[in-house]
N, C-alpha and C positions, 0 to 999 in steps of 0.2 A: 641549119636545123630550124625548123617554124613548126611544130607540132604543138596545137593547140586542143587542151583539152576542157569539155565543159561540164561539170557533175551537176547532175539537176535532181534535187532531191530533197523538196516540199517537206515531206513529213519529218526533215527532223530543223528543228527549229537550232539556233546560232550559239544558244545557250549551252548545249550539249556538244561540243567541241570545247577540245583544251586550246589552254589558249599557248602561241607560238607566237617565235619574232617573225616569220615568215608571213603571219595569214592578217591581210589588209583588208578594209571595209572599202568597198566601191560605192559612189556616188553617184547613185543609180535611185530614182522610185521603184519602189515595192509594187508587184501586181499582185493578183492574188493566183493561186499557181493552176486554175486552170487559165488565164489570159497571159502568165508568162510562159506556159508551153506552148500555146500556138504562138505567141512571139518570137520563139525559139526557130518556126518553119516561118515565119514570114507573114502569118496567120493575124490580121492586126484587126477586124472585126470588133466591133462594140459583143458582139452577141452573135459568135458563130454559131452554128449548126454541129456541137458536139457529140450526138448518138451514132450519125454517120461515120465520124471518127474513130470511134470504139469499137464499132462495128465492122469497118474495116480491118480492124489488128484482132478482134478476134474471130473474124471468117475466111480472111485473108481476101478480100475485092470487097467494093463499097458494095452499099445498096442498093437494089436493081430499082427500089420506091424513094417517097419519103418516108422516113426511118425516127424514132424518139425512142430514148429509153424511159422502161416503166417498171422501175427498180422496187425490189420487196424495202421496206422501212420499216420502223415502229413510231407511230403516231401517240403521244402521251398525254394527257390534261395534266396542264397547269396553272391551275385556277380558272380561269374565264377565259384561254383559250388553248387552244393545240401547241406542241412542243414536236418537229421530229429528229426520230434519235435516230441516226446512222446503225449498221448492224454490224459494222468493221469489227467491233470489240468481242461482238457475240454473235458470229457467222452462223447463218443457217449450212447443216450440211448437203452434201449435194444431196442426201435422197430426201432431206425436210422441205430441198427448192425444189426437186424436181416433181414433189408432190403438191405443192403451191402453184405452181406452174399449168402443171395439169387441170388444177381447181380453176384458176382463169382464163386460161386461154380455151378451156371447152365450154365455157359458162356462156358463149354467144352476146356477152353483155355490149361490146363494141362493133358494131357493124361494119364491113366492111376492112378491115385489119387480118393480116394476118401476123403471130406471134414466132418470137425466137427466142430457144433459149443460148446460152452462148455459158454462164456461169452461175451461181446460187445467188451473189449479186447485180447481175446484170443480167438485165430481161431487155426484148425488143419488139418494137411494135412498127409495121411496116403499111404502108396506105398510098393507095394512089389515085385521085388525085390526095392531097392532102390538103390537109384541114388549115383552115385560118386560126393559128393557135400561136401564143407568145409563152412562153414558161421559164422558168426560173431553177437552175442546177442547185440540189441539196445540200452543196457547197457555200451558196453564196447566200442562204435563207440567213438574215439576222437574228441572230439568236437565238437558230434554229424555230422562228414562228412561222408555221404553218400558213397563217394570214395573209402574209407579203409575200408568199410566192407560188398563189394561186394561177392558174391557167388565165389567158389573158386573150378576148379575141374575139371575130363572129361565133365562133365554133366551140368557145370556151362553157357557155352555161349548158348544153347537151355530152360535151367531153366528163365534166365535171358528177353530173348525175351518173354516168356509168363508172366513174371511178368512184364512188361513193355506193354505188351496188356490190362493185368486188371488193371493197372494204370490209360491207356486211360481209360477204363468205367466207372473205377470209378470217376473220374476225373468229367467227364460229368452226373454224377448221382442227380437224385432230391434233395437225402439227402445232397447232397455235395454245393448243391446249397442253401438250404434252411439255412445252418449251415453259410455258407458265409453272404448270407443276413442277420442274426442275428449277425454277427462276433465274429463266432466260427472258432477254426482250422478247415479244409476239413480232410477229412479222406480219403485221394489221394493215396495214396500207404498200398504195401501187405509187409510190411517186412520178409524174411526168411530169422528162423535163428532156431539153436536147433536141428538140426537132428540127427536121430540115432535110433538106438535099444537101448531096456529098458537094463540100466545096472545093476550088479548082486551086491548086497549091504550085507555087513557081517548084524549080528542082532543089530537094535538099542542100542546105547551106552544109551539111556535114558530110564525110567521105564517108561513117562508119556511125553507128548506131548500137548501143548493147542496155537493152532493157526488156524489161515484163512486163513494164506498166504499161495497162491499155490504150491510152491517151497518145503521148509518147511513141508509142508502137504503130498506131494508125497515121497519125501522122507524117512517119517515116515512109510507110509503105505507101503512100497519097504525095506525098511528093519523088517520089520515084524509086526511094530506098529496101531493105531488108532488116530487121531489125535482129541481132545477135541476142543471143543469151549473154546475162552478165558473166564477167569473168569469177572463175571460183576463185585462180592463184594469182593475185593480183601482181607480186613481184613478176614472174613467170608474161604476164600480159603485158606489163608495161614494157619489159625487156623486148616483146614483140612486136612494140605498137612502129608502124612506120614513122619516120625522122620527119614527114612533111605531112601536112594537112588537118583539117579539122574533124575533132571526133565529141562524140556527148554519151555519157554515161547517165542513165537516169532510174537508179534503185527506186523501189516504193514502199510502202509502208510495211508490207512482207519479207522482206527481204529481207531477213534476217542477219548475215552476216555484215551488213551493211550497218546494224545499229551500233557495233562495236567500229565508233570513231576512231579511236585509236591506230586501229588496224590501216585504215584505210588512205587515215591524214599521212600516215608516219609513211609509208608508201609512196603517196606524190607528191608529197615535199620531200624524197629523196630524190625524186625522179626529175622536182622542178631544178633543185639544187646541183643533180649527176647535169642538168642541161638535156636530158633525153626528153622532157617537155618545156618547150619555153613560155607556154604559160597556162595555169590551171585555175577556172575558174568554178566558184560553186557557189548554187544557186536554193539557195535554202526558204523555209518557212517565213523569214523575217528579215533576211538580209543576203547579200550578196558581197560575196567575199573574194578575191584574190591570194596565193599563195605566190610571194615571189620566191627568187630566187636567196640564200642566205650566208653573209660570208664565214669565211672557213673558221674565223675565230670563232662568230657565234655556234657553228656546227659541233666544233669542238668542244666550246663550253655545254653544249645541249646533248652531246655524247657521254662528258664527264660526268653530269645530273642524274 
């Protein structure tokens, strides 16, 4: 039996797990978790081309152009300069994006681009040839400053003017108003970030795949895979999972039953312990951990608790 499995699941940081005699710290560096999922396919790039990726898992085949994503944000003043705030906490709904949506992409402000939408936070912008442009993912802005992760490039000071025109409209739009009056963040800016062409990926390192994250997802499907729905009954799955091969589970910040730790630890540390996986690893916000296997005394003391 060699069933290896790997949980990959960023948003919830090492703190939020109980702690067990079973679950080990790996001595491993930390990435930050878009650079440890393309690590995960083999993907070791200083600065991949991420929108082709995403774009992939949510159209199902890459991009026929080059591709960036040009995601709704909120842009905020903080003193003497820009702050931007992610919308994850405070989602536009699909009909406030698909109204956003429609606002820029018929607004003609970009020449030559055509737009996609794919979900309320994720937008796409498609160009061929493409532009001499470097950008910076929302993710990886220090302290969330606007500043530093400006467009970067021949093509950067003309890109930069028309994302600062759909700024203005959006700025001024119903929805943007309507979300204020409720106080909700505005969805005031287009962030671009992610360009590129789809890059070429050796064959998935794993047999099996089960995630909704779009990252994750794309990537699977780019190296030659299909990506599952995550399991709803987890005992039920793992009972299924075959005795050989390598598999990755990668919940996202949605995923609801996924934040009740408990459920899920107590789960494959039965399953690392029954020996139906021989080893489980999980790859979190801040650390990378291992679940060994645990002897019968301690099980029994941990049953008795």
């Amino acid at each position: 039996m060699s069933a290896q499995l790997t949980v990959f699941f960023p948003a919830l940081p090492a703190a939020a797990l109980e702690r067990r005699p079973g679950l080990v710290p790996l001595d491993r560096p930390l990435d930050d978790p878009l650079t440890a999922a393309c690590a995960l396919f083999g993907l070791h790039d200083a600065d991949p081309p991420l929108a082709p990726v995403t774009y992939t898992h949510d159209f199902g085949q890459p991009p026929p152009a080059w591709c960036a994503r040009v995601d709704p944000v909120c842009l905020m003043a903080a003193g003497a300069t820009l702050r931007l705030l992610p919308l994850d906490g405070a989602p536009l709904t699909n009909a406030q994006a698909r109204d956003l949506f429609a606002l820029a992409s018929t607004a003609n402000v970009i020449p030559g681009v055509s737009w996609q939408y794919a979900a309320p936070l994720r937008w796409y912008l498609l160009a061929d040839p493409g532009p001499d442009l470097a950008t910076c993912a929302p993710q990886r802005l220090p302290g969330g400053h606007v500043a530093a992760g400006q467009p970067r490039g021949t093509d950067a000071p003309a890109w930069q003017s028309w994302l600062n025109e759909l700024q203005m409209r959006l700025f001024d739009s119903a929805v943007n108003h309507e979300r204020e009056a409720h106080d909700l963040p505005p969805a005031n800016a287009l962030w671009l970030w992610g360009g590129g062409r789809t890059p070429p990926l050796a064959p998935s390192p794993f047999d099996a795949v089960w995630t909704h994250e779009p990252l994750i997802g794309g990537l699977t499907r780019l190296a030659g895979g299909a990506p599952e729905p995550l399991p709803a009954d987890l005992p039920q799955w793992l009972a299924g999972l075959p005795r050989e091969g390598r598999f990755l589970l990668a919940p996202d910040a949605d995923d609801r039953p996924w934040h009740d730790t408990t459920w899920w630890l107590t789960h494959l540390q039965a399953a690392v312990d029954d020996r139906r996986l021989q080893t489980a690893e999980l790859h979190l916000a801040d650390a990378r951990l291992t679940l060994n296997r645990r002897g019968l005394l301690t099980r029994l003391r941990q049953a008795w608790r």
